[in-house]
C-alpha positions as CSV (number, residue, x, y, z in Angstrom):
1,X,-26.6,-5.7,-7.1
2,X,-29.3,-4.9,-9.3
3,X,-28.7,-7.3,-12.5
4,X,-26.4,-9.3,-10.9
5,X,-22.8,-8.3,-12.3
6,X,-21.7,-7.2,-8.6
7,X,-23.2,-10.2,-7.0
8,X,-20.7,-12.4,-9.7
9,X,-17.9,-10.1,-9.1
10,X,-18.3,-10.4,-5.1
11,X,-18.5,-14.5,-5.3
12,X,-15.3,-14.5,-7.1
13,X,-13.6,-11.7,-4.8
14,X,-14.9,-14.6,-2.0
15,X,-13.0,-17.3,-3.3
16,X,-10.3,-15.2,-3.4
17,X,-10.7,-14.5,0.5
18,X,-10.7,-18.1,1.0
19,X,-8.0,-19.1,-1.2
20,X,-6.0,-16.5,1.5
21,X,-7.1,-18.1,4.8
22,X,-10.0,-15.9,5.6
23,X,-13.7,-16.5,6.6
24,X,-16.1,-14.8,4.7
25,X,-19.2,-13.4,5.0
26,X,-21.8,-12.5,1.9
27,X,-24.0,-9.8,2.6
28,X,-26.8,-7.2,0.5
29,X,-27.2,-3.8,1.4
30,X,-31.1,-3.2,1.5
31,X,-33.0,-2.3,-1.6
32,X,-34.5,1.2,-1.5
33,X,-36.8,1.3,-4.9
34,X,-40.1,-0.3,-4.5
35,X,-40.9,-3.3,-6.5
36,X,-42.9,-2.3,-8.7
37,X,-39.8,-0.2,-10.2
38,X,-37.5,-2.9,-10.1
39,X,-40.3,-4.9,-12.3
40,X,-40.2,-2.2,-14.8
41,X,-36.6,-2.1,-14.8
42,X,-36.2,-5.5,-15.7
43,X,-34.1,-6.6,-12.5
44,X,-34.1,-10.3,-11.5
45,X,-35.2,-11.2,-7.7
46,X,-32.9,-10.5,-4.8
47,X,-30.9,-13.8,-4.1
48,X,-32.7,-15.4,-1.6
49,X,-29.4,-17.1,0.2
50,X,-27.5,-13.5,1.0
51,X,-28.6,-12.0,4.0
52,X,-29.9,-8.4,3.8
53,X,-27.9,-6.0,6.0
54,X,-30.8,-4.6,8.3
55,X,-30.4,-2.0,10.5
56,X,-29.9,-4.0,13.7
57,X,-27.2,-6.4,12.7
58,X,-24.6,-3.1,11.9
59,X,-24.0,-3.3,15.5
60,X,-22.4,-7.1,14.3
61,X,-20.0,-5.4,11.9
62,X,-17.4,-4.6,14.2
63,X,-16.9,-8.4,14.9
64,X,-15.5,-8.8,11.3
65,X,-11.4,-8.0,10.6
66,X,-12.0,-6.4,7.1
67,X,-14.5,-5.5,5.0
68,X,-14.9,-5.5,0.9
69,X,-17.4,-3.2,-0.8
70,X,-19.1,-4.2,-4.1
71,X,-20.3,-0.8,-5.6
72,X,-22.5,-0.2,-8.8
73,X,-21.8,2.8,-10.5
74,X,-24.2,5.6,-11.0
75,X,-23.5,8.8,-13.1
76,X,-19.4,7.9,-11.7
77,X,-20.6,7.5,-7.8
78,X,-22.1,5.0,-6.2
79,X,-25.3,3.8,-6.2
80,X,-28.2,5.1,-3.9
81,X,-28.4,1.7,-2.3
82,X,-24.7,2.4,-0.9
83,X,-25.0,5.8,0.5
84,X,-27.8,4.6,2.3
85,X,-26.3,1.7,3.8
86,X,-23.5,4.4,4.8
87,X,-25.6,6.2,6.3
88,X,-27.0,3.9,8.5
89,X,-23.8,3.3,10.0
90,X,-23.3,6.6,11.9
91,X,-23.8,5.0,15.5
92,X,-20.8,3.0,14.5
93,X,-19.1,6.2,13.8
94,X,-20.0,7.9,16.8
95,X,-18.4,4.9,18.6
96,X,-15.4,5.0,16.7
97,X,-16.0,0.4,16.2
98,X,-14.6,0.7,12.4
99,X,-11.3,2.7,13.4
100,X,-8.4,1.3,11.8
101,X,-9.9,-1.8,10.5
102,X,-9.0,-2.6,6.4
103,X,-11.5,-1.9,3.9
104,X,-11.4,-2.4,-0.1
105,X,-13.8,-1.8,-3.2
106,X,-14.8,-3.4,-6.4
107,X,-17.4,-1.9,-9.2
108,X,-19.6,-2.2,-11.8
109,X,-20.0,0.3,-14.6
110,X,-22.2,0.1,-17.6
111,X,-19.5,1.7,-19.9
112,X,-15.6,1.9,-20.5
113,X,-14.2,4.7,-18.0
114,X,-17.7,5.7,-16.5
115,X,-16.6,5.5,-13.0
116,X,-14.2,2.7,-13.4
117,X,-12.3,5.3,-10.9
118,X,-14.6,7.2,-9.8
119,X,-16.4,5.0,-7.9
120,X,-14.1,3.9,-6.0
121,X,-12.7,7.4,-5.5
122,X,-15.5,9.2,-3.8
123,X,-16.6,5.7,-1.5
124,X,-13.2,6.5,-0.1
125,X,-14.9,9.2,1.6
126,X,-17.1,7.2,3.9
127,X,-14.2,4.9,4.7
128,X,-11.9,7.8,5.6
129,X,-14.7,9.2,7.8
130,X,-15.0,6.3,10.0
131,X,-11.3,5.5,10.2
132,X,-10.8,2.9,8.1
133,X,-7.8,1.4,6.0
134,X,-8.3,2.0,2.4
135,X,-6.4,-1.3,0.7
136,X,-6.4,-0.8,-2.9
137,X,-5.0,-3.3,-5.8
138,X,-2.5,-1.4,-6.9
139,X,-1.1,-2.7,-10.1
140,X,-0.9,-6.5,-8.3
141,X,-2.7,-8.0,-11.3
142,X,0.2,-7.8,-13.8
143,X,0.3,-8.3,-17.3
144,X,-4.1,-8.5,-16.8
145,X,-4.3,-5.2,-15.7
146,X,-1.8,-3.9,-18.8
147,X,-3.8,-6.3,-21.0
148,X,-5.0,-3.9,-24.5
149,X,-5.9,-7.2,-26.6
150,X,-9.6,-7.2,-24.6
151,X,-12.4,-4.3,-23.3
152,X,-11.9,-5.0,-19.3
153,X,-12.3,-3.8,-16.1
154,X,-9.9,-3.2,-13.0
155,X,-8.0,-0.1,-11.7
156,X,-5.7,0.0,-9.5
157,X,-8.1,1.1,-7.1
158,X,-9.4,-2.4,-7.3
159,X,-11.4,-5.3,-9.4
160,X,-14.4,-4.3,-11.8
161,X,-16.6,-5.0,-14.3
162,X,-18.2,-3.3,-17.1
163,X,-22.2,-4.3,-17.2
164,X,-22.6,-2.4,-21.0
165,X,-25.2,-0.1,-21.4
166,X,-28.1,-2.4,-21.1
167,X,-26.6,-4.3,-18.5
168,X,-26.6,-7.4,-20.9
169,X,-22.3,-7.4,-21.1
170,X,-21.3,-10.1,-17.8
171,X,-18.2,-10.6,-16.5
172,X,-15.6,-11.5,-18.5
173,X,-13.0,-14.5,-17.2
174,X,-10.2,-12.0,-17.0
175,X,-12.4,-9.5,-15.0
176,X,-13.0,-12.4,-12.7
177,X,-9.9,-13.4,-12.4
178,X,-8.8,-10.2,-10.8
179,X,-11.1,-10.0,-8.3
180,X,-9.9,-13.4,-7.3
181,X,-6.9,-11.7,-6.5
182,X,-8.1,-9.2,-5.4
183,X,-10.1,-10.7,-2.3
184,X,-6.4,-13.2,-2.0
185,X,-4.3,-10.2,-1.6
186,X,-6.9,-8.0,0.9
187,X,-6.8,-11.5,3.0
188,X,-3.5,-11.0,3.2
189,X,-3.9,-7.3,4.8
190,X,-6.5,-8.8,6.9
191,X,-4.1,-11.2,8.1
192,X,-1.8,-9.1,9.1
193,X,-3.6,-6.2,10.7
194,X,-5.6,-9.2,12.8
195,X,-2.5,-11.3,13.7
196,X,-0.6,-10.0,17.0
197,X,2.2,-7.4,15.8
198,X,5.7,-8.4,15.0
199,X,8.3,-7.3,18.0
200,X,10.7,-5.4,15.8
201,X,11.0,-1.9,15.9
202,X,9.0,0.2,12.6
203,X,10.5,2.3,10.6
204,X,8.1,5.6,9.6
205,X,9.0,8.1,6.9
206,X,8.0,11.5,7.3
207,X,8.1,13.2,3.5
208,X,7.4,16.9,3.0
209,X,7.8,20.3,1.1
210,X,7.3,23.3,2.7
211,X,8.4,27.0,1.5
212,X,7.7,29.1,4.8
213,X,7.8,26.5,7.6
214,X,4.5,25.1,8.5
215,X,4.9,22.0,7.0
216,X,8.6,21.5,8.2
217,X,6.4,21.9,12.0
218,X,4.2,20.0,11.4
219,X,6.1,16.9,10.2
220,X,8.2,17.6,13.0
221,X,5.1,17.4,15.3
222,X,3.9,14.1,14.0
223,X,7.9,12.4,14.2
224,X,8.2,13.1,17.4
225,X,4.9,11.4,18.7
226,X,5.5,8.7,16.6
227,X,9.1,8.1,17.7
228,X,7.3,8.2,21.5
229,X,5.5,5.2,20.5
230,X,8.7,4.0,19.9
231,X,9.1,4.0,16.2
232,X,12.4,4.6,14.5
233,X,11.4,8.1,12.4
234,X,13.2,9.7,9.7
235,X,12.3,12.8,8.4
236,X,12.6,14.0,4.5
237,X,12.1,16.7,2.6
238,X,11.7,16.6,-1.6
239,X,13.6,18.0,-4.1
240,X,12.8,22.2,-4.6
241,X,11.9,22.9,-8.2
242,X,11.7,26.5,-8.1
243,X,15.2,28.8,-8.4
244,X,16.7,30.5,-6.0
245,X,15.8,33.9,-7.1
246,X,11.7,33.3,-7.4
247,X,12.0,31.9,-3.6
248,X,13.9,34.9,-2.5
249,X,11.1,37.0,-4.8
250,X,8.7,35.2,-2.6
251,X,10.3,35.7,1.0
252,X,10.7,32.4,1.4
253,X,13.3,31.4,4.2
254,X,16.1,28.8,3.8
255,X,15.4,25.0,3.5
256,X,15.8,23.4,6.8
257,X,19.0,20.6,7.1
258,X,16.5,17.8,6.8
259,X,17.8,15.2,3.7
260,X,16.2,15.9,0.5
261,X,15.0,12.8,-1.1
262,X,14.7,13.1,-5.5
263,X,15.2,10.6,-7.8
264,X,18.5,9.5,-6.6
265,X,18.2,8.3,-3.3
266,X,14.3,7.4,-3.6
267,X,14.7,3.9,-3.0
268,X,15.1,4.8,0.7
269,X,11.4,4.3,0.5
270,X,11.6,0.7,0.2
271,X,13.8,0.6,3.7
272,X,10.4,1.7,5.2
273,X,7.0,0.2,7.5
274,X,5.4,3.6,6.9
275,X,5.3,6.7,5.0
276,X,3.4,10.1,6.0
277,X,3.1,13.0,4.0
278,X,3.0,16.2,4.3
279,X,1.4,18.4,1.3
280,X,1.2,22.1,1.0
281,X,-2.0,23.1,-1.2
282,X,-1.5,25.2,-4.8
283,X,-5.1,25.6,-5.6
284,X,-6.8,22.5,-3.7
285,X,-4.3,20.2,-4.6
286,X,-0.8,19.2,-3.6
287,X,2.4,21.0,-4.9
288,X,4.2,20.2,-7.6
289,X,7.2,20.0,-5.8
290,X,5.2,16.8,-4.2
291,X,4.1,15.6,-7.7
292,X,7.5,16.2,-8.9
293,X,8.9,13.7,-6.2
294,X,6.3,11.3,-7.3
295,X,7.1,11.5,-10.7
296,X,10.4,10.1,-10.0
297,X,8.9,7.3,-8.3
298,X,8.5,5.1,-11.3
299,X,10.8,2.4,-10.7
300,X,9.2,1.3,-7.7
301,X,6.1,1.4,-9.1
302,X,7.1,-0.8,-11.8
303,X,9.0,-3.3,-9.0
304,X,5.6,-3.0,-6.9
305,X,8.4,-2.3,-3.7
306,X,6.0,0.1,-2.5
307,X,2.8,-2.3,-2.2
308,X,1.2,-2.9,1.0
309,X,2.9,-0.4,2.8
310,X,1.2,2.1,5.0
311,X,0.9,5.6,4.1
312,X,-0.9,9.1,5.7
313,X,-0.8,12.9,4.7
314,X,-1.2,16.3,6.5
315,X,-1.6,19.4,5.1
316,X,-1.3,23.1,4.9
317,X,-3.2,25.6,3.6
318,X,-3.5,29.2,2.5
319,X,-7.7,29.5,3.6
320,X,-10.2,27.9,5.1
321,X,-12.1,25.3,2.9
322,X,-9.1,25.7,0.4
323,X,-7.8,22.2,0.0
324,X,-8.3,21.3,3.7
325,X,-9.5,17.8,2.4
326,X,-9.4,17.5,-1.4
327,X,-5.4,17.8,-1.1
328,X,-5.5,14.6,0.7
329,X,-8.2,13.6,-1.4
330,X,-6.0,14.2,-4.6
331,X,-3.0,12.8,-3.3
332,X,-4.2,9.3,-2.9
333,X,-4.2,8.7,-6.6
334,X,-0.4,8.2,-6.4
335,X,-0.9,5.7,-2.7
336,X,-2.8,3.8,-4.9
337,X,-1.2,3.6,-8.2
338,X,2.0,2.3,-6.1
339,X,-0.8,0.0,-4.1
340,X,-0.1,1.7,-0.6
341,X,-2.4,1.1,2.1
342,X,-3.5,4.7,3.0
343,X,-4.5,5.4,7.1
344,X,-6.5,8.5,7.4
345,X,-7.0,9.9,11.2
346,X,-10.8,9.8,11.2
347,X,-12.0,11.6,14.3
348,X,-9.5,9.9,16.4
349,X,-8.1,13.5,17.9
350,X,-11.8,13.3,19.3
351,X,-13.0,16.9,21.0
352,X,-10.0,19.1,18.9
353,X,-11.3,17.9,15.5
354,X,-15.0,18.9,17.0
355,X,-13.6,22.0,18.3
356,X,-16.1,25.3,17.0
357,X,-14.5,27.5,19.7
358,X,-11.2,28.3,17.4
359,X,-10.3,28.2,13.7
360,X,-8.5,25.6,13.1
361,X,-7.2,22.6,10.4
362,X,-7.6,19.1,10.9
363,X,-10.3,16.5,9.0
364,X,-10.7,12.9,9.1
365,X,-8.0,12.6,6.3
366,X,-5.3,13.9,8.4
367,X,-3.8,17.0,11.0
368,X,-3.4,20.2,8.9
369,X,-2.6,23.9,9.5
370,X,-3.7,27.6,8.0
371,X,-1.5,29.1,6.8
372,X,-3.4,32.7,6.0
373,X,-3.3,33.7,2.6
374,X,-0.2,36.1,3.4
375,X,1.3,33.1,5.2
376,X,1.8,34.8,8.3
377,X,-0.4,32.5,10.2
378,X,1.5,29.8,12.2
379,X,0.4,26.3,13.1
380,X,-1.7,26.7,16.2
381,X,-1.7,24.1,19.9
382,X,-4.4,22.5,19.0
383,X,-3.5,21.8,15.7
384,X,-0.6,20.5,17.0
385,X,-2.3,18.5,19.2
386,X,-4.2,16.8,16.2
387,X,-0.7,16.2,14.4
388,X,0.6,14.3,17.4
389,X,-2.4,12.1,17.7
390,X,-1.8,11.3,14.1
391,X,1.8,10.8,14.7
392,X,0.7,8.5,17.3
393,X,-2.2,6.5,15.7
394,X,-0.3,5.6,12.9
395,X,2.8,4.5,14.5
């Protein structure tokens, strides 16, 4: 926090935390302009009572349940002072100590929509990489977040302020009461994730579109290693949009028997633990069959019946590079709209995601498959292999 406003925002997030039954832990990512640049910029001193992350105590981070990053915004990403402390974690990485373990974001911008998102949207990528939960707000805050009477910050991607353009704007009372609930309702996450797991059997949804098959294998794939962990596993596939004459045009084979789920039945979703999805690529980003499906999603949105929930996607696409992660990356607008807790794979498939021997699909984001541009190209074994670990991991 260089002025301040994410240092405010992050004390209120903590009583939050506390008013939810968690322990919490203040800390400052290390400063990486000199001071004589801070002078000139007009920033206050470093609070003397907030320990400064140094490099030797990351090997301490794996001792906490959850974590919540306060992120200033620069030019709609986050600050320097971030990616550094990012980057200093890759020894954690390598270990795999942050896999699985719940992680949330708040912001600061210095104007109205100038990486009010954003921010939040590309520090997923760091989370994702390690293996981490992403926990956003959702729309949790009600009638504050739909609030048009006062200039505020807060997304559904989580609590935020707006600093102005000279930094002189400070949080407002409403702004601070969201992140009050915001750090209450990540406790809750925490909670759960750290308490020992309920002895009932969970129930995983496995949602896709395919036109020529490799999504209908792959989803098969990841239900069957996730019904050998001994979850119950349905699988789904969404409502086509395009006639049946432009899928013959296009060679496309007949639909598989799997149950189509559109607007009518949707609210099978709330029946749910889990929900994975799996997202062919038109042109780096899902199809619209898959945004038609969540189009028709609104009514749970507006109950919030989807929040908290766990959710994952796999992909497929037509080239290498072509929407291997940005489909994933696109899709999570809708998780977090409906506040779904999304569960990327990391590098949990170990040696096949590190694989140069081979072409082959998989990221940190989830399994995936090439298709070929022609189509012609079938999932391969070891891309298999990666959609059962996922299968496995998140049931």
């Amino acid at each position: 926090s260089m002025y301040g406003h994410i240092l405010h925002v992050a004390q209120e997030v903590k009583k939050g935390l506390e008013k939810g039954g968690v322990s919490v832990d203040i800390f400052q990512v290390p400063e990486t302009l000199p001071a004589e640049v801070l002078a000139k910029l007009g920033a206050p001193p470093k609070p003397a009572d907030i320990m400064t992350l140094d490099h030797s105590f990351l090997e301490q981070l794996p001792e906490y349940d959850g974590f919540i990053f306060g992120v200033p915004t620069r030019f709609g990403g986050a600050c320097a002072q971030m990616k550094a402390f990012f980057d200093s974690t890759g020894g954690l990485w390598q270990q795999g100590k942050l896999v699985g373990k719940p992680a949330a974001t708040f912001v600061s911008t210095g104007t109205q929509n100038g990486g009010q998102e954003t921010t939040h949207f590309t520090t997923v990528t760091n989370l994702v990489h390690q293996g981490m939960m992403y926990v956003p707000l959702g729309y949790q805050g009600g009638a504050d977040q739909f609030n048009m009477d006062e200039v505020h910050g807060a997304s559904p991607w989580g609590a935020s302020t707006l600093a102005g353009a000279d930094g002189s704007r400070q949080p407002s009372e409403l702004e601070l009461k969201l992140a009050n609930l915001q750090g209450e309702k990540f406790a809750g996450t925490v909670k759960r994730t750290a308490s020992k797991p309920v002895e009932r059997t969970a129930k995983i949804a496995v949602i896709y579109y395919s036109m020529y098959g490799h999504l209908k294998r792959m989803a098969d794939e990841v239900a069957a290693a996730a019904k050998k962990e001994g979850a119950e596993v349905d699988v789904f596939q969404v409502k086509e949009t395009l006639d049946e004459g432009v899928l013959k045009a296009m060679g496309a084979p007949p639909k598989s028997g799997d149950t189509v789920l559109d607007h009518s039945n949707v609210e099978k979703l709330l029946d749910y633990d889990g929900l994975m999805f799996g997202l062919p690529t038109r042109f780096g980003q899902p199809a619209a069959q898959i945004k038609s499906f969540w189009d028709a999603t609104g009514k749970l949105w507006q109950s919030g019946g989807l929040v908290g929930k766990l959710a994952a996607s796999f992909v497929s696409t037509g080239t290498q590079n072509g929407g291997q992660e940005t489909t994933h990356m696109t899709h999570l607008t809708q998780l977090v709209h409906h506040g779904l807790v999304y569960v990327p794979l990391g590098y949990q498939a170990g040696q096949d995601q590190f694989s140069m021997e081979e072409l082959h699909g998989g990221s940190p984001w989830g399994a995936s498959t090439l298709a070929g541009a022609d189509g012609s190209r079938q999932p391969s074994e070891l891309e298999l292999r990666i959609a059962a670990v996922q299968g496995k991991t998140f049931a």
